[in-house]
MMTF fields as JSON, N, C-alpha, C and O atoms, coordinates in Angstrom:
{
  "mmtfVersion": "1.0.0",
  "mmtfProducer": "UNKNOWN",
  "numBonds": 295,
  "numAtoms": 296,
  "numGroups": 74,
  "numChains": 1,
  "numModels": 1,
  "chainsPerModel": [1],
  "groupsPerChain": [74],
  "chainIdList": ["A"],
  "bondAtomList": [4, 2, 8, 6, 12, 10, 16, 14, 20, 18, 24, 22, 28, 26, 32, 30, 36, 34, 40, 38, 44, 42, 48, 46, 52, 50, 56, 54, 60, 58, 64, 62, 68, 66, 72, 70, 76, 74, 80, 78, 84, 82, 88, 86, 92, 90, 96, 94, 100, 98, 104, 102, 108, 106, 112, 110, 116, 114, 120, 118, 124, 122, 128, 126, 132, 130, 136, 134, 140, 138, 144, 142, 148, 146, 152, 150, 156, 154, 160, 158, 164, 162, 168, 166, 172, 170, 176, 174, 180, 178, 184, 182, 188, 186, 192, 190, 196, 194, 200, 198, 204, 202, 208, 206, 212, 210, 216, 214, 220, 218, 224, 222, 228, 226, 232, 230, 236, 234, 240, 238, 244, 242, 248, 246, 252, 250, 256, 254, 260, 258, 264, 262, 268, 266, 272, 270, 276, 274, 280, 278, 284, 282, 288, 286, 292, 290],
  "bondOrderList": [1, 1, 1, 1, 1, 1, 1, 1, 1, 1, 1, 1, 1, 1, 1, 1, 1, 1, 1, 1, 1, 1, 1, 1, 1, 1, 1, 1, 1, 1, 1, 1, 1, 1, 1, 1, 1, 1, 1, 1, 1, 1, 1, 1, 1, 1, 1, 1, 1, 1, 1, 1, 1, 1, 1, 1, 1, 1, 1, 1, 1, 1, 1, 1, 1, 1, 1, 1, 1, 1, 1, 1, 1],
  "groupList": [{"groupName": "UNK", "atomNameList": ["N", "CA", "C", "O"], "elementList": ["N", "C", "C", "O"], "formalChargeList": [0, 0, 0, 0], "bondAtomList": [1, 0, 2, 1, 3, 2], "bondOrderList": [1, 1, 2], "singleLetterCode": "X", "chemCompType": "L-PEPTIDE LINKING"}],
  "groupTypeList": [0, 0, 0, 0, 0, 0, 0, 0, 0, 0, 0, 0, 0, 0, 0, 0, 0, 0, 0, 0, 0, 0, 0, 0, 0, 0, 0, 0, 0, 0, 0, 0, 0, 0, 0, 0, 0, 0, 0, 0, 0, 0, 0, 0, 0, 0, 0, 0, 0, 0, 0, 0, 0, 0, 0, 0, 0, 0, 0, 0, 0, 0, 0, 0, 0, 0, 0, 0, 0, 0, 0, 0, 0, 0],
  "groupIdList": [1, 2, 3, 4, 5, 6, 7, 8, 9, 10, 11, 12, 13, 14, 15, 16, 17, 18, 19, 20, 21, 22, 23, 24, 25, 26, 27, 28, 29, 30, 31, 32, 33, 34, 35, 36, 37, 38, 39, 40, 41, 42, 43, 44, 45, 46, 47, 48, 49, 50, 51, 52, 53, 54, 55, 56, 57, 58, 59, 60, 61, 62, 63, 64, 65, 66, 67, 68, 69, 70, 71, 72, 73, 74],
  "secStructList": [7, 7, 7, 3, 3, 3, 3, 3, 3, 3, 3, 7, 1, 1, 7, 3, 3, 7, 7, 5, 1, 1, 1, 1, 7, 7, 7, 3, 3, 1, 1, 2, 2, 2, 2, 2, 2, 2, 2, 2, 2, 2, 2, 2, 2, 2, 6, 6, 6, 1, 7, 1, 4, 4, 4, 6, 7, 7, 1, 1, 7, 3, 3, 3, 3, 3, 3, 7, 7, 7, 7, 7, 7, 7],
  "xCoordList": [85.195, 84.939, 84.872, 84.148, 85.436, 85.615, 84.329, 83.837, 83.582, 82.438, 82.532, 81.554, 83.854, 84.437, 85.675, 86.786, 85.363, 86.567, 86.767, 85.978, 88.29, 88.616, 89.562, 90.526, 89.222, 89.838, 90.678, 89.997, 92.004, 93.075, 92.831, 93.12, 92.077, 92.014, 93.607, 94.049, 93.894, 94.776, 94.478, 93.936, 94.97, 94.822, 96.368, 97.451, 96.136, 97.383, 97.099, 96.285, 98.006, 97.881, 96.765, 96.077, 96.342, 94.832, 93.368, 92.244, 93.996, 93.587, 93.29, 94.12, 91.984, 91.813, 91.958, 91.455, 92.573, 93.02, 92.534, 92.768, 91.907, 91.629, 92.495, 93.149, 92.608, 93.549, 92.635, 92.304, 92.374, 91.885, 92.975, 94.177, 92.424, 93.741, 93.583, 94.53, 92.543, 92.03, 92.225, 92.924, 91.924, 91.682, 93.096, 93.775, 93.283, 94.238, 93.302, 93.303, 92.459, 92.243, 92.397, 92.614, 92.259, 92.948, 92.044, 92.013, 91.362, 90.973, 91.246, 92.158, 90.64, 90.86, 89.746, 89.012, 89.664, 88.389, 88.765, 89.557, 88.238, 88.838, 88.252, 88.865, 87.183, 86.508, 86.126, 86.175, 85.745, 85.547, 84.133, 84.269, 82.867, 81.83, 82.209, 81.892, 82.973, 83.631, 84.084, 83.646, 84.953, 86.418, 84.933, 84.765, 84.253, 83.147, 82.874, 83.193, 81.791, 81.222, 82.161, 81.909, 83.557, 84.381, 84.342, 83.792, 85.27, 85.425, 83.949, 84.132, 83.205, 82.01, 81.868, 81.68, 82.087, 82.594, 83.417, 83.316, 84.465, 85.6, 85.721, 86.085, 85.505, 84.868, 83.734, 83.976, 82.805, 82.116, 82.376, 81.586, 83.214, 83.731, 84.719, 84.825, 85.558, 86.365, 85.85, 86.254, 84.632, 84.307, 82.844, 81.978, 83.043, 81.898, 82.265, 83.095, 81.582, 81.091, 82.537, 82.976, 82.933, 83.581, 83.106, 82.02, 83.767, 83.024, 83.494, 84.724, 82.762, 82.976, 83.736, 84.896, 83.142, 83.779, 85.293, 86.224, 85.137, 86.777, 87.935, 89.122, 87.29, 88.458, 88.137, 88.368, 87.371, 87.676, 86.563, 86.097, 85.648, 84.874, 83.061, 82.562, 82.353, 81.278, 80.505, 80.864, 79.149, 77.992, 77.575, 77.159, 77.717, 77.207, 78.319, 77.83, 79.845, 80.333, 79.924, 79.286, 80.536, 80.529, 81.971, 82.916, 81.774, 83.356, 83.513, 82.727, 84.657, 85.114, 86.35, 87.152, 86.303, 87.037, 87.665, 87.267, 88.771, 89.944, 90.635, 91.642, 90.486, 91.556, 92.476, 92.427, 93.345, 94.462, 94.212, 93.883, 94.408, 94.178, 95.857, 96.651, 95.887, 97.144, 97.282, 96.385, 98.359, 98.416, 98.085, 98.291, 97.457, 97.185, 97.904, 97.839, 98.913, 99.532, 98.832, 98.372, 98.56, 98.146, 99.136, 98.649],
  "yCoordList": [114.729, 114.078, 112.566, 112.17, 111.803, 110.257, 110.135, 110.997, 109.076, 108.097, 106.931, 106.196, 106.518, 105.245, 105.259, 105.617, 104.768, 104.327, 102.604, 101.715, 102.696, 101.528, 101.042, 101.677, 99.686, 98.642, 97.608, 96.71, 97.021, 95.922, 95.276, 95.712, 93.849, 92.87, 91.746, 91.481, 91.448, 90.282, 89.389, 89.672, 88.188, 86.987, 87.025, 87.06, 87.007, 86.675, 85.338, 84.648, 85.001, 83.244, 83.128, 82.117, 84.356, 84.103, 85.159, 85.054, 86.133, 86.951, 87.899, 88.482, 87.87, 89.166, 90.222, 90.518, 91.134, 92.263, 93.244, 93.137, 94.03, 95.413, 96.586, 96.642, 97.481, 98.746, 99.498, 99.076, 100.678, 101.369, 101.908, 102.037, 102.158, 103.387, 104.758, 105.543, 105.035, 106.425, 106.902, 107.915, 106.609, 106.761, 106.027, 105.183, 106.454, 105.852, 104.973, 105.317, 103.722, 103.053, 101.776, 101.541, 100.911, 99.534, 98.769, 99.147, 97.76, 96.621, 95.331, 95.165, 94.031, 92.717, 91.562, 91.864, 90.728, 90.292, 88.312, 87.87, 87.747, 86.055, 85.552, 84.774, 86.032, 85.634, 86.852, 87.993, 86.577, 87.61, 88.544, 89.738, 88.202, 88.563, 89.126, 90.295, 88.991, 89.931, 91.143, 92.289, 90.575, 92.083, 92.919, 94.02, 92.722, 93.295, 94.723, 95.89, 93.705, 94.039, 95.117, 96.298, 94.6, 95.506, 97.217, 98.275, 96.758, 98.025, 98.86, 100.07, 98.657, 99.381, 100.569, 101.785, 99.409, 100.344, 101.558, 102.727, 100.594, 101.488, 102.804, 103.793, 102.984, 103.632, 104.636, 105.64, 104.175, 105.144, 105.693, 106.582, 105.433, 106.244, 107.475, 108.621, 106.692, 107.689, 109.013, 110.14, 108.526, 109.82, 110.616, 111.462, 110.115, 110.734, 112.322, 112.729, 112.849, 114.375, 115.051, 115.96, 114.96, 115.142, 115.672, 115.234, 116.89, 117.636, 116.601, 116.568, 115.495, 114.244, 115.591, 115.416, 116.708, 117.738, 117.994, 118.092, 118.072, 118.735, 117.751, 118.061, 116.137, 115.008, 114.642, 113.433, 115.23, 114.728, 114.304, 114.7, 113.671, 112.096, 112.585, 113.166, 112.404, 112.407, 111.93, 110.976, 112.557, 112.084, 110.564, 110.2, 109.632, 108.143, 107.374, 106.719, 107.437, 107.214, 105.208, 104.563, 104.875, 103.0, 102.843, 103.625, 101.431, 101.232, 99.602, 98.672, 99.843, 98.865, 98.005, 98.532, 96.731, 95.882, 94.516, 93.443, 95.214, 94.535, 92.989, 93.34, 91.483, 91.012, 89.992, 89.544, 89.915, 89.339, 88.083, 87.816, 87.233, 85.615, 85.291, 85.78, 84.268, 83.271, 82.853, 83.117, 82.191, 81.307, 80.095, 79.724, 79.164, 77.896, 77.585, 78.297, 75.969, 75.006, 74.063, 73.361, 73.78, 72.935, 71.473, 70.391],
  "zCoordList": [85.483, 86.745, 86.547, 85.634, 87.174, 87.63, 87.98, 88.707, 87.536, 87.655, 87.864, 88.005, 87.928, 88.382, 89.339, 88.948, 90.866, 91.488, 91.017, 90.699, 91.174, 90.782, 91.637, 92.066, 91.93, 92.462, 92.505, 92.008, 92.851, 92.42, 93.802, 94.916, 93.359, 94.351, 93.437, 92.319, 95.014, 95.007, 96.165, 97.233, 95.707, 96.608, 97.414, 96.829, 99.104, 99.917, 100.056, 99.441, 101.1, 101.787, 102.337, 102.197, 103.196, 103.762, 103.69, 104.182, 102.87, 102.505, 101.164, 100.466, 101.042, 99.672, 99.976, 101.06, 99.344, 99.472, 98.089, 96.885, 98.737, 97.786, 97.941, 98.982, 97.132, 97.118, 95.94, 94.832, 96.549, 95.665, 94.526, 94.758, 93.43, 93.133, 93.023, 92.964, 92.997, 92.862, 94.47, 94.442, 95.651, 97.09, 97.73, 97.146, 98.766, 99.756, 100.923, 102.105, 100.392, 100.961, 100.378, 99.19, 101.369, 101.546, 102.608, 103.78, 102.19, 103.107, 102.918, 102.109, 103.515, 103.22, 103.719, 104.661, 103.323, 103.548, 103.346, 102.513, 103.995, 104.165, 102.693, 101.962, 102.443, 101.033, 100.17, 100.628, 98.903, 98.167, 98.681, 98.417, 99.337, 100.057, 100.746, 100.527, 101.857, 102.869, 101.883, 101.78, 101.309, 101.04, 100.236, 100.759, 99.515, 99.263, 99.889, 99.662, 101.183, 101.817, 102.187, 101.95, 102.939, 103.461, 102.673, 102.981, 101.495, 100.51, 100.49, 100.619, 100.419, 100.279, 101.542, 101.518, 102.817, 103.889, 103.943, 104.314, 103.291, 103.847, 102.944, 103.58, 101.695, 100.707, 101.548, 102.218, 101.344, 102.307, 103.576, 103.896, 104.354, 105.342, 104.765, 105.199, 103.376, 103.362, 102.936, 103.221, 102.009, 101.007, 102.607, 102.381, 103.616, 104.308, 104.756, 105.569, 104.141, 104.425, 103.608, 104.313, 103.011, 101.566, 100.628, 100.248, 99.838, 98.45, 97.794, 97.736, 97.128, 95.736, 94.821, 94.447, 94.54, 93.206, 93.338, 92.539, 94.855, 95.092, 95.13, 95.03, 95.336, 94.932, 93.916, 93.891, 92.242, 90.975, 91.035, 89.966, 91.626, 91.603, 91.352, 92.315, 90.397, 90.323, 91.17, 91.86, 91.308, 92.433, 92.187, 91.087, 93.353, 93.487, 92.449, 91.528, 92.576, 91.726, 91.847, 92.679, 90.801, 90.759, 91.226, 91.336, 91.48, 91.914, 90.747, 90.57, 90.267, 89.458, 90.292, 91.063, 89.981, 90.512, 89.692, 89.239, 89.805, 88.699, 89.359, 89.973, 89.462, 90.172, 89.189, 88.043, 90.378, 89.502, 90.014, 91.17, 88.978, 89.132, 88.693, 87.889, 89.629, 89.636, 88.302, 87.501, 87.931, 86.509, 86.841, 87.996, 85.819, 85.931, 84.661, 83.658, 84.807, 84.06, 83.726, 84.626, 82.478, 82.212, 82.242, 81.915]
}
């Protein structure tokens, strides 16, 4: 059983963007506090009233969050 959902934040033009990979959810948030806040949401709606056993995922799983940073030139 998964004890970790995990997360790929990227930066758009005006937007952070999360994608789970474990779940088929997806939110976005103007700052990193938002998309947060958001995912936590949206996460919990998905898994609401859901057997966690029967999608893989251990009880109170954590959520990990991976992002990709731009390159910087020196």
């Amino acid at each position: 059983m998964k004890k970790i959902i995990q997360v790929h934040v990227s930066k758009g033009e005006r937007y952070y963007v999360g994608e789970c990979i474990d779940l088929p959810v997806v939110t976005q948030g103007e700052t990193l506090d938002e998309l947060a806040k958001n995912l936590q949401e949206a996460i919990a709606l998905h898994l609401e009233g859901e057997d966690l056993g029967e999608m893989g995922l251990a009880p109170n799983p954590s959520v990990l969050v991976s992002f990709e940073l731009e390159p910087v030139h020196a």
